[in-house]
Every structure is written in structure tokens, then in C-alpha cells.
C-alpha angles and dihedrals in degrees: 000000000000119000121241085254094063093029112132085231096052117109084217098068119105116241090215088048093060104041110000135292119300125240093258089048088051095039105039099018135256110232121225113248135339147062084310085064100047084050087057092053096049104038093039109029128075105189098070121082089237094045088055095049096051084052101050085049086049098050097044091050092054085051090049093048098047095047082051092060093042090045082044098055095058103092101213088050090046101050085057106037098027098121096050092049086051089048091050099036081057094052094047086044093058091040100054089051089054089054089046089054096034083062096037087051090045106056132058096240106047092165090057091054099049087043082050120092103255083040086061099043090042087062098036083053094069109021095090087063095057096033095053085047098058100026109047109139095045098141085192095066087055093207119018090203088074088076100059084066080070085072097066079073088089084073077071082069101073094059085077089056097052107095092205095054104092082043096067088027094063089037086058094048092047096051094043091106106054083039086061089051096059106042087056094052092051088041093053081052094044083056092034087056098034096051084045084052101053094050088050100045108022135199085291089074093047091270092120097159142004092258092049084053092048093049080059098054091054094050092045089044099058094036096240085118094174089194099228083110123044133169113233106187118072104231077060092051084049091049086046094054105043075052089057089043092046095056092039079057104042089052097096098045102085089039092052086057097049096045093051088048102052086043083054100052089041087057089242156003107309109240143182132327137271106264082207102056109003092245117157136198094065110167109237099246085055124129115182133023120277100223108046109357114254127152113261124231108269152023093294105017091273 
């Protein structure tokens, strides 16, 4: 019989040591034994109680901190409420650093993980507040207060909550290629139009160079049309319109290569739900349900 200390339902059970390391244990390093373990397993891991809790606090403070700094740049809330917000914006401030060392003290490498992406945007989350306390007459920075915008940088930290994410993220690495492709070959239209354009319309109609004109395709083809430039003639309003049509219609295009990849990396087309527990994303060969193993509805789980 296992003991409590190696049961599937204790807090204190490693996740790596049930189905493998994580990413973060291989790739920062999972110390052996300790409160620095236990920190590992708190701070890094999601399939414990403790480690859920430490991510829904951390969640709702980001959220906190980043509502703080929106609230805190309207003028009429800030001249009333000016000193909470600086009062919270200090707490989060504190906290988060605790959290940055707490995961610099927890794992093996701390300088990969500081070198790491969330490593960066952990430390560019609370370095404003610091930097705006101890630097405040810098004439170089113009308006210190130009800084504390970097905070809203925190809301960077829930993409490592969110369990899809390195889903999407390898699809669209995947896809990057085919993506470049297509945004060089629009981009070789978009050149192609707006030196036709020029020729057609001239400086006299406000087309003054080929990048001006350029600078006008981009804006036709994705229907912002800000109206400071305008074609006149009417072979150049034809031009303009078979460029609106043609970005309606390339919409679709980068989000087509995206969608195919990420079929293709899930084995199939996703289809209904589990009728049992509600559960989606279901390949289409699939048979039963992923999460707790009823039967789907038809012949093939479709």
C-alpha cells in the first residue's frame, strides 16, 4: 500500500514524479529535496491544491495591478484616488518581487530563467516602480510617469496560465513559413497597385511618391482608409476599390493556415461535446471522450 507521502491526492507529491517532469523542471531545473522544492512545486506546478491556489492569487492580482494603472492614468479618478493607487501599486509592487525572487530562489538555474521570457517581463513588471522612486528628476526620461505604462506589462504573465497557449504558440510556428509567404506576396501586390497608383493619380492628387502611395495601399487594403489621401480619377477609384476587395477577401488567408495547422497537430478535425461531461475538442476518429471515457454520439465520435 503507498504511503500519504507518495498518494496521487497529496499536495506533497511531486507532479514530475507522477508523469514526468514538466518543461520548467527539465528546463530550469527541479532541486532535489527542501523547501526549495516545495517552492518549485508550488510556484511552477498546476496539478497540486497549493500550486492552484498560488496561480488563481496570482492571476487576480495581475489583474489588480493592471486595472490600477488603467483606473491611475484618468486624470479626474487619479486626482481623487491618487494616494490609494500609490499605496496599492506599492503592494503589488513588493509582492510581485517576492514572487521574482521566490522563482529565482526555487529552481536550479536561476540565470536561465531570468534570461527566459517570463523571467524578462517579471523584471520589466516591476522595474518602473523602482525606477520612478529613486530617479525621479532624470530630465532625460521627460516624464517619469512614462515609465509606470511599463507596468501594464504584468498583463504578459497570464499567458503562462493559460493552458492553450503553447498550443497556438507551436501552430503558429509551425505555420510561420507559409504566413511569410503570404505576407510577401501581398506585400509585392500592395508595391505592384500603389506604383500603378502613382502613375495614374500624381502628386497633384496628393500621390507625391511611391512610398506615399504605398502608405495609401495599406491603408485601402485594410479598409482603415483614413481620407488624407484620396484617389480623383476614376481609373484610380477603380484601382482603389479592386484594393478593398482584395483585403475583404485576404482576410481569411493567415487564419486558414493557422486553423489546418493546428487540425493537423490535433490528428483530425475537433468535433462535438461529451454528452457525459460536457468536455470539447474531440478528434473526429475519436471514439470516446478524452476526459472521462463515454461513449460519443455516433458512429465515429462525431
Amino acid at each position: 500500500m503507498a504511503s500519504a507521502s507518495t498518494s496521487p491526492s497529496s499536495d506533497t507529491t511531486l507532479p514530475g514524479e507522477r508523469s514526468g517532469h514538466t518543461w520548467e523542471a527539465r528546463h530550469f531545473g527541479m532541486p532535489a529535496a527542501g523547501w526549495r522544492r516545495r517552492w518549485f512545486v508550488v510556484i511552477f506546478e498546476n496539478d497540486t491544491r497549493a500550486g492552484r491556489r498560488f496561480d488563481v492569487w496570482l492571476l487576480i492580482a495581475i489583474l489588480a495591478s493592471v486595472l490600477v494603472v488603467m483606473l491611475d492614468s484618468v486624470q479626474a479618478i487619479s486626482n481623487r484616488f491618487g494616494t490609494l493607487f500609490d499605496l496599492l501599486e506599492w503592494g503589488f509592487t513588493i509582492g510581485f518581487t517576492l514572487e521574482y525572487v521566490a522563482r529565482l530562489a526555487s529552481v536550479e538555474r536561476p540565470l536561465r530563467y531570468a534570461r527566459s521570457f517570463f523571467g524578462i517581463v517579471d523584471l520589466v513588471s516591476v522595474l518602473p516602480t523602482y525606477l520612478a522612486f529613486f530617479f525621479p528628476g532624470l530630465h532625460a526620461l521627460i516624464d517619469i510617469r512614462v515609465l509606470r505604462l511599463l507596468r501594464t506589462f504584468r498583463i504578459l504573465k497570464l499567458v503562462a496560465y493559460v493552458s492553450e497557449y503553447r498550443y497556438l504558440a507551436a501552430a503558429l510556428r509551425d505555420s510561420r513559413r507559409k504566413i511569410l509567404v503570404f505576407l510577401a506576396a501581398v506585400m509585392l501586390i500592395q508595391v505592384t497597385m500603389s506604383t500603378l497608383m502613382y502613375v495614374v493619380e500624381g502628386a497633384e492628387n496628393g500621390f507625391t511618391s511611391i512610398p506615399t502611395s504605398i502608405y495609401w495601399g495599406i491603408t485601402a487594403m485594410t479598409t482603415v482608409g483614413f481620407g488624407d489621401i484620396v484617389p480623383k480619377t476614376d481609373l484610380g477609384r477603380a484601382i482603389a476599390s479592386v484594393m478593398m476587395l482584395l483585403g475583404w477577401s485576404i482576410l481569411a488567408v493567415p487564419t486558414g493556415i493557422v486553423t489546418a495547422e493546428m487540425t493537423r497537430r490535433s490528428g483530425g478535425a475537433p468535433v462535438g461535446r461529451c454528452p457525459a461531461c460536457g468536455a470539447g475538442n474531440h478528434v473526429a476518429s475519436a471514439r470516446y471522450c478524452h476526459q472521462c471515457g463515454e461513449a460519443l454520439p455516433g458512429d465515429e465520435g462525431s
